[in-house]
C-alpha positions in Angstrom: 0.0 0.0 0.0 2.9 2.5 1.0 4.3 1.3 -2.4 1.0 2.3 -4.4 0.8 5.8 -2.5 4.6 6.7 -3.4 3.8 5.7 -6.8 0.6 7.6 -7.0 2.7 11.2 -5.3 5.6 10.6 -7.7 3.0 10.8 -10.8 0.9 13.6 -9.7 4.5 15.4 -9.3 5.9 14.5 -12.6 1.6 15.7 -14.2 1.8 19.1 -12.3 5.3 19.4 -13.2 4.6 18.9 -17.2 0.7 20.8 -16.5 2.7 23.9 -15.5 5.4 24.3 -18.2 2.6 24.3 -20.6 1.2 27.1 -19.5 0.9 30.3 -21.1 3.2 33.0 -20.3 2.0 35.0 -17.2 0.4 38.1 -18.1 2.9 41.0 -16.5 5.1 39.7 -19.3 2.6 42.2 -21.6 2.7 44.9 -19.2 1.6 48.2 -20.8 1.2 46.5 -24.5 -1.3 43.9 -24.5 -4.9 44.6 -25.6 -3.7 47.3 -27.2 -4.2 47.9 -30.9 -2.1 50.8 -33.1 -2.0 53.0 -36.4 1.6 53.5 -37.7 2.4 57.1 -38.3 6.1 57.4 -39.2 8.6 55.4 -39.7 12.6 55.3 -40.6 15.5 56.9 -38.5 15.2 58.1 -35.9 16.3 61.9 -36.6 14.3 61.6 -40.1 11.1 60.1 -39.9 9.1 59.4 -42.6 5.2 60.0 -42.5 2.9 56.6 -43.1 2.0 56.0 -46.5 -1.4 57.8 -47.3 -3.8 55.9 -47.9 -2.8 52.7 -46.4 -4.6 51.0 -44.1 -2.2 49.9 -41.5 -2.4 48.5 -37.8 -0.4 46.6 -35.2 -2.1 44.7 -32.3 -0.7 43.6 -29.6 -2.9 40.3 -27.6 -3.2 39.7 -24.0 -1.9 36.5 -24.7 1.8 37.8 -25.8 0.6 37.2 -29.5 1.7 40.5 -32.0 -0.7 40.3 -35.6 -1.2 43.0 -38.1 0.1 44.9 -41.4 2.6 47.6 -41.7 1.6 48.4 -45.6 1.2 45.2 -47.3 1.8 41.7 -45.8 0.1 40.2 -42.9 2.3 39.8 -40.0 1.8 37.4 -36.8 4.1 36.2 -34.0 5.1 36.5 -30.6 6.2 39.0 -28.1 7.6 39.6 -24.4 7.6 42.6 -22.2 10.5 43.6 -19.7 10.5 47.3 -18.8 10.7 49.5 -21.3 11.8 47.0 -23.7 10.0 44.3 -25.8 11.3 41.1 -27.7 9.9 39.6 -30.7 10.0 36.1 -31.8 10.4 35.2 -35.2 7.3 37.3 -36.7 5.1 35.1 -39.9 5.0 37.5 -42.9 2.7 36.6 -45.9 5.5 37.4 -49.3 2.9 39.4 -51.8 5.3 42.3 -53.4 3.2 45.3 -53.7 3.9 48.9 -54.8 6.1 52.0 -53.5 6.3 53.2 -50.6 4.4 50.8 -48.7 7.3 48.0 -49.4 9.8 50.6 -48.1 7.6 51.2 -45.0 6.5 47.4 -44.1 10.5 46.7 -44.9 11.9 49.2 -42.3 9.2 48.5 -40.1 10.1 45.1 -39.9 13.4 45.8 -39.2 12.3 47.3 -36.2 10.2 44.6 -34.8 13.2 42.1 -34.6 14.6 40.8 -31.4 14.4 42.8 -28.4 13.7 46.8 -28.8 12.9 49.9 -26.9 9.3 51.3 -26.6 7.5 54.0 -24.8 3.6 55.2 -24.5 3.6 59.1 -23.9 0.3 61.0 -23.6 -3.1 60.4 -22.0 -6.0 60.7 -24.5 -3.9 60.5 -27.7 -1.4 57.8 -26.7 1.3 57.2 -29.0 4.1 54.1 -28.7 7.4 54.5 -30.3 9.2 51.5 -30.7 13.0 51.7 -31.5 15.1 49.2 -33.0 17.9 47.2 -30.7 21.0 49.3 -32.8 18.8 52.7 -32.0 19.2 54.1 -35.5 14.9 53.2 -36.5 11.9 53.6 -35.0 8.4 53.6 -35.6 6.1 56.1 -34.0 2.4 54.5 -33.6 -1.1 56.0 -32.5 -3.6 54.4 -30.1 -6.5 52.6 -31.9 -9.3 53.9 -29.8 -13.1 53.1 -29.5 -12.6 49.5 -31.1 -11.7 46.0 -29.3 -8.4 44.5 -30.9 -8.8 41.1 -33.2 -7.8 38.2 -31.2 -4.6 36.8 -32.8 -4.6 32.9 -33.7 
C-alpha cells in the first residue's frame, strides 16, 4: 500500500510538473502593451522620420496573450512578443510574401526591421497615446497612434 501511495505522489508530481510548463506566459510579461491595438504614423530613422503612406490601411495589435498580428503596408504579419520594462522582444514574426507597390514596401520593410529581437518602446500621452518603438541598434523607430473606440482582433 505505501508502495502504491509513493507511486501515486511521484506521478501527480511529474503531471503538475509537465501541466505547469505548458502554461501560457504569465500576463505582466505584456505589461503596458497587450490589448492594445495601433495605427503607424512614421517610420525610418530616428532623426528623419518618414510620415505613413497615405492611404494605407495599417495596424499593429498587440494580444493579452503575448501574441503580436497586423500589417505595416502590405503583408500580414503574426508572432510573438515579451515585455521587460521598457523594452519588448519579438520572436520570429510570420509575414505573408505578396510584393506590392512604392512606398508601402519601403515602409513594411523598415518596419520590420524594427520589430526584430528585443527593442525599446514608450507610450507618452493620455487621451492621444502614442508608442514608439525603436530598433535594438537605436538608428529606426516607428512612432504609432492608439487605436481607440474598437476591441483589438484576437490573434490565432
Amino acid at each position: 500500500m505505501k508502495k502504491m501511495s509513493l507511486l501515486l505522489i511521484v506521478l501527480a508530481g511529474a503531471f503538475l510538473l509537465v501541466l505547469s510548463s505548458c502554461a501560457p506566459n504569465a500576463p505582466n510579461n505584456i505589461e503596458g502593451l497587450g490589448g492594445t491595438s495601433w495605427q503607424l504614423v512614421s517610420y525610418g530613422p530616428v532623426s528623419a522620420q518618414q510620415p505613413a503612406a497615405p492611404g494605407v490601411e495599417t495596424s499593429l495589435v498587440f494580444g493579452a496573450d503575448g501574441k503580436v498580428s497586423g500589417t505595416l503596408g502590405c503583408n500580414g504579419l503574426s508572432g510573438d512578443y515579451n515585455v521587460s520594462g521598457e523594452k519588448v522582444t519579438f520572436g520570429a514574426l510570420i509575414v505573408t510574401k505578396m510584393a506590392c507597390e512604392e512606398p508601402q514596401m519601403t515602409q513594411e520593410n523598415t518596419a520590420l526591421q524594427v520589430l526584430t529581437g528585443t527593442t525599446s518602446f514608450v507610450i507618452t500621452g493620455d487621451d492621444n497615446k502614442m508608442l514608439v518603438i525603436t530598433s535594438a541598434d537605436g538608428r529606426n523607430s516607428l512612432t504609432l497612434a492608439e487605436i481607440t473606440g474598437q476591441t483589438p482582433m484576437p490573434t490565432e
